[in-house]
Each structure stands twice: as C-alpha cells, then as structure tokens.
C-alpha positions in Angstrom: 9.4 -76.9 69.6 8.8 -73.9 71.3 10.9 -71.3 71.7 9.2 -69.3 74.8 8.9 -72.5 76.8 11.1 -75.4 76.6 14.8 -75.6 75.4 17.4 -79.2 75.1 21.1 -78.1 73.7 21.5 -81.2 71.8 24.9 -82.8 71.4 28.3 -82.2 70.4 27.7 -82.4 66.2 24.0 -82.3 66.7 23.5 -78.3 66.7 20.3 -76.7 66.7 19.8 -75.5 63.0 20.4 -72.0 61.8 16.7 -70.5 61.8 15.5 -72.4 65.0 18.6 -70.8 66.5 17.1 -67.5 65.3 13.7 -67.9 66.5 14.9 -69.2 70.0 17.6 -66.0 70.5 14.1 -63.7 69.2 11.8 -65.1 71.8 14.8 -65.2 74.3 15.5 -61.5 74.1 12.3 -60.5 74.2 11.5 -62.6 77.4 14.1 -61.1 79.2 13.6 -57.8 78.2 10.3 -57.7 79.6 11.0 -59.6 82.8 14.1 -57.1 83.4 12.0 -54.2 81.8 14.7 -53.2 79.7 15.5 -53.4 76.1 18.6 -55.5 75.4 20.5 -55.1 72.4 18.5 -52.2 71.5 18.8 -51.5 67.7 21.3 -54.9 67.2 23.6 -53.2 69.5 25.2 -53.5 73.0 24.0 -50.5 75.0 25.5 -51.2 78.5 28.0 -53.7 80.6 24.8 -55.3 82.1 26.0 -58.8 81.7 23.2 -60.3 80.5 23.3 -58.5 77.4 27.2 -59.2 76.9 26.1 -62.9 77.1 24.0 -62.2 73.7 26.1 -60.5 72.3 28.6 -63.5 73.0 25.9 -66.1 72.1 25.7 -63.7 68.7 29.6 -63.9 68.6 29.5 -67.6 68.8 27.3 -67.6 65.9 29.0 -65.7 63.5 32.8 -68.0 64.5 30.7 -70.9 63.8 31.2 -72.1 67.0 27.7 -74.2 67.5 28.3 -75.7 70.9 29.3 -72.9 73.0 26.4 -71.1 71.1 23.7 -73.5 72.3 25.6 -73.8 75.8 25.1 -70.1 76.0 22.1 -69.8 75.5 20.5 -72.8 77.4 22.5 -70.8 80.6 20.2 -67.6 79.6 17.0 -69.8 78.9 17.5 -71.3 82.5 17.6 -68.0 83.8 14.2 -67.0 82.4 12.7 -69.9 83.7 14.3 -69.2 87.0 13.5 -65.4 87.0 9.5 -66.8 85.9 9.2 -69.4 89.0 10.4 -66.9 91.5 8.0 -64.5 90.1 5.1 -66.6 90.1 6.2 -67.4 93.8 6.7 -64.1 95.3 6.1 -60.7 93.6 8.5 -59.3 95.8 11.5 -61.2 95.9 11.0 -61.5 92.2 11.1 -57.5 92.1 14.6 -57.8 94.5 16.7 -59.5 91.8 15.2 -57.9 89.1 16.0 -54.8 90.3 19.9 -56.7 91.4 20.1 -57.5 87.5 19.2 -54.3 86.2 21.7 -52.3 88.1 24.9 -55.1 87.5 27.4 -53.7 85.3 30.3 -56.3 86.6 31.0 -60.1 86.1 31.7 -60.7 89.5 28.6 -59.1 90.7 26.5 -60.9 88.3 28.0 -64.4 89.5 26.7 -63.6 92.9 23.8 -62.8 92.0 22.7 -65.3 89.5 23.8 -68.0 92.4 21.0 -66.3 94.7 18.4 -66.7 91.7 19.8 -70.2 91.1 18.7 -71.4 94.7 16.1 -69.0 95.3 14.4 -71.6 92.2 15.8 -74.6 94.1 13.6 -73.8 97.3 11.1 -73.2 95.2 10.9 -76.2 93.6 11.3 -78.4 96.3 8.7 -75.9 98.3 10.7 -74.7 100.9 9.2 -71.4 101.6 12.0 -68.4 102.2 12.5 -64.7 101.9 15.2 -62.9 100.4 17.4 -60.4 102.8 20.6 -58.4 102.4 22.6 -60.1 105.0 22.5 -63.0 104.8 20.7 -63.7 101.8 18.3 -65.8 102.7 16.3 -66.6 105.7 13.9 -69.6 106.9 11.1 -69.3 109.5 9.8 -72.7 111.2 8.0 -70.9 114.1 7.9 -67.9 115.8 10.7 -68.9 118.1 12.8 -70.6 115.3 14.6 -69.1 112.3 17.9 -70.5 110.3 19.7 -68.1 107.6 21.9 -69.2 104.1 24.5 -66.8 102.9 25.9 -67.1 99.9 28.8 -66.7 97.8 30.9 -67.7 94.8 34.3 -68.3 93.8 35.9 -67.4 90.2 39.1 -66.9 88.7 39.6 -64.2 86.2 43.1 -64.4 85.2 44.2 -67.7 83.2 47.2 -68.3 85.7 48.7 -71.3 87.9 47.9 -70.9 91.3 46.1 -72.5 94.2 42.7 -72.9 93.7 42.1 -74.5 97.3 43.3 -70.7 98.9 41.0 -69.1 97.1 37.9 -71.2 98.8 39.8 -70.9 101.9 40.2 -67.3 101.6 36.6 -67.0 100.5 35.2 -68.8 103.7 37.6 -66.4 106.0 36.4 -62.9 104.7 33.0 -64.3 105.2 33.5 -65.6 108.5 34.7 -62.0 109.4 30.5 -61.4 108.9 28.8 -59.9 112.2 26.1 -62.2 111.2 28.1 -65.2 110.7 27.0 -67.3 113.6 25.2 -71.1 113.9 22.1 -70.4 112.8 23.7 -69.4 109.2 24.6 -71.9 106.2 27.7 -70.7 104.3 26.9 -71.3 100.8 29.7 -71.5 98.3 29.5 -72.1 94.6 32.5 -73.4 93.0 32.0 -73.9 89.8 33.8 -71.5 88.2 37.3 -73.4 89.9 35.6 -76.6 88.4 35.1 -75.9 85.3 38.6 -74.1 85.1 40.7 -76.7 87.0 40.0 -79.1 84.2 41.8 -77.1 81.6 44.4 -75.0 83.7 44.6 -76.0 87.5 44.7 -79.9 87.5 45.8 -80.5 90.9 42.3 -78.6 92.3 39.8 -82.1 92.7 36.7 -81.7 93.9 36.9 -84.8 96.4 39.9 -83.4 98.2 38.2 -79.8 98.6 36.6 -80.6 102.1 40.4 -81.9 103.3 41.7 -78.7 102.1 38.9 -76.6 103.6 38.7 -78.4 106.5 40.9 -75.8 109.0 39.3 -72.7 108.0 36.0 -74.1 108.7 37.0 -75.4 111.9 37.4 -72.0 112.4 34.2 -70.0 111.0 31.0 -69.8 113.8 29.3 -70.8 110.5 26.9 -73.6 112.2 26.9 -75.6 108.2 28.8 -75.5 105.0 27.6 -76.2 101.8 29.7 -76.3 98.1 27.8 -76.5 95.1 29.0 -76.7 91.7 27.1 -76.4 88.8 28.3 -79.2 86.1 27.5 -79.3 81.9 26.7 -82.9 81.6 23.9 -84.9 81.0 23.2 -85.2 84.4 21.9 -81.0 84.9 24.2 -80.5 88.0 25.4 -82.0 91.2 26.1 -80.6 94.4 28.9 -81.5 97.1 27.9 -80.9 100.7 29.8 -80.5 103.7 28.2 -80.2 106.9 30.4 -79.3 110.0 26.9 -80.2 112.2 23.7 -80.2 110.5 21.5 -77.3 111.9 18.0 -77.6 112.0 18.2 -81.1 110.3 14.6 -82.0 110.4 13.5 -78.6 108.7 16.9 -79.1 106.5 16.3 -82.6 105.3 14.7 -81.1 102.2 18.4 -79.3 100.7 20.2 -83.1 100.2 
C-alpha cells in the first residue's frame, strides 16, 4: 500500500503494523513539509506551537503509550488533510497559497480548528465542482452571474475545559457574535461545525443530542439576518461523516442544490 497516496485506519484490534506505521508517518511528514514549506519536527524535535506538528508529535506519543487506535485515528486526520491541502492546490494556486500561508502562521488550537474547517469545505466544493473563491469576510464567496453572488461564513465550536455545562449556549452564543457581522445579511450561509460538542457530549455532556440542536438554536436564528444555516459535524465511523442542515429559507436553492 502506498504511503504517499492512499490511507484506511483499520479497526479496533486490527492496527496497522509497526514498520508500515513508520513508513506512512516518513512519507506523511515529508508531504506536509513540502506543501507547508516548512520542516516539521526538524531533527526528531518539536520546533514551534504550529499545530500540525503537535499532532505528530501526539501521533508519535501515541506510539510510544502503545495506544494503536488513536495513533492510526491521528494520523488518518493529518493524511486527509494532505489530500485536502493537494485538491485545493491542484484547483486554484491561489487559494491553495491562502491557507498555506493560514497554516504556517497558526500557533493556537482554536485558530487551527477554524481553519482546517475552511480547508475541509473548500475540498467539498471541489469535489462536487462548485467553483468558489476564498475571502476574509466571509470566507467564501459564489458567483452565478454578474448580477448574482451568495457568500458562506464559517465557524466552529469547541470546548477546552472538561466541565459540565451547556453545550446548546455555546452554539447559541456562537451564532449571536456572528450575527453582530456587518456582513451578515441574506445572501450569507452561516456555517457552523460542531463537532467538537459531538464528539465531547458522548463522554461528558450527555444531555447535548444532536437532533434537538435546531429546537435549541431555533431563537437565536430567528434572530440573525443570516439568509441560511448550516451545522456540520464531522463523525469517526465507518460511514466518513454526516452533515445536519438547517435552512431558515434556502437561498439561491437552484445554484445551492449541489451542498445537500
């Protein structure tokens, strides 16, 4: 199998052997460094807070505990952003350079969560060829014709602290500061990834479900000039993800059909 092109974490009890893991970490590192034109984990060591080489150093962590699964879960997140980073380069020198250059400067969690949800769709509309161009605010715009444009912005919700609380504020509080936006308005999707609460709710906050998250969210986006809502959480199963939508009215839904 090879290592540069094509990665399957097998499952639980089924780990990828020790010198395959080796040879896949090798070719991994070395993909990255050249697409982010830096040198991570230069001399075995990590050299910055970039988060992208914390994650190998975690992936190496894993390694050393014994601790297979998160190991290959690791490091099938940073072989799905390779391919990602690859596509949007292949598509568009220049939005590829954007998040490159996003990547390189990210020294915090947080910011890197933002920012690997951009790269995340920006691979989406490529795939399903839905031509776009990246933008600082919002983040992503559509042109139909000269007289017709629609915008997504985006952005994610996380937890850092282990601690009961309500999970359903936070998205609330999320859509709010980005409603305070000069450019939120009906021709803008509000994008918001929640899977971070997800995958933490199942472990620490069971009384956040995902089907009662529109009922919950339902008043503060009553509220937003948003003209569409959209919450996307990204799920380990063996079904690669699923995605929740919410439309408060569908904008543009001919040119939109493509996102459901």
């Amino acid at each position: 199998m090879d290592a540069r092109t094509t990665y399957n974490r097998l499952p639980y009890g089924n780990e990828i052997p020790e010198q395959e893991f080796l040879e896949r970490i090798s070719a991994l590192k070395q993909d990255l460094s050249k697409l982010l034109s830096i040198e991570l984990l230069k001399g075995g060591k990590v050299n910055s807070q970039n988060p992208v080489e914390l994650n190998f150093a975690k992936i190496l962590e894993f390694h050393r505990n014994l601790n297979y699964y998160n190991r290959d879960f690791e490091l099938k997140r940073l072989f799905t952003l390779m391919t990602e980073l690859k596509s949007i380069r292949a598509d568009s020198d220049q939005n590829f350079s954007q998040f490159m250059k996003q990547l390189r400067k990210c020294n915090r969690v947080s910011q890197y969560v933002g920012i690997r949800f951009e790269i995340s769709l920006a691979s989406f509309f490529i795939r399903k060829g839905v031509s776009y161009k990246n933008r600082e605010s919002p983040d992503f715009e559509f042109n139909f014709d000269e007289d017709q444009k629609a915008y997504i912005e985006t952005t994610s919700c996380h937890i850092v602290q282990e601690k009961s609380q309500n999970l359903y504020l936070k998205v609330n509080s999320a859509i709010r500061a980005k409603s305070d936006k000069k450019y939120a308005n009906d021709s803008t999707i509000l994008v918001i990834d929640v899977t971070n609460l997800i995958h933490n709710s199942l472990r620490f906050h069971p009384k956040f479900k995902i089907e009662n998250l529109i009922a919950n969210c339902q008043s503060e986006m009553d509220k937003s000039p948003y003209g569409a809502f959209i919450f996307r959480c990204t799920y380990p199963s063996e079904k690669r993800w699923f995605d929740l939508f919410r439309w408060r009215f569908i904008l543009q839904r001919d040119s939109f059909t493509e996102f459901t």
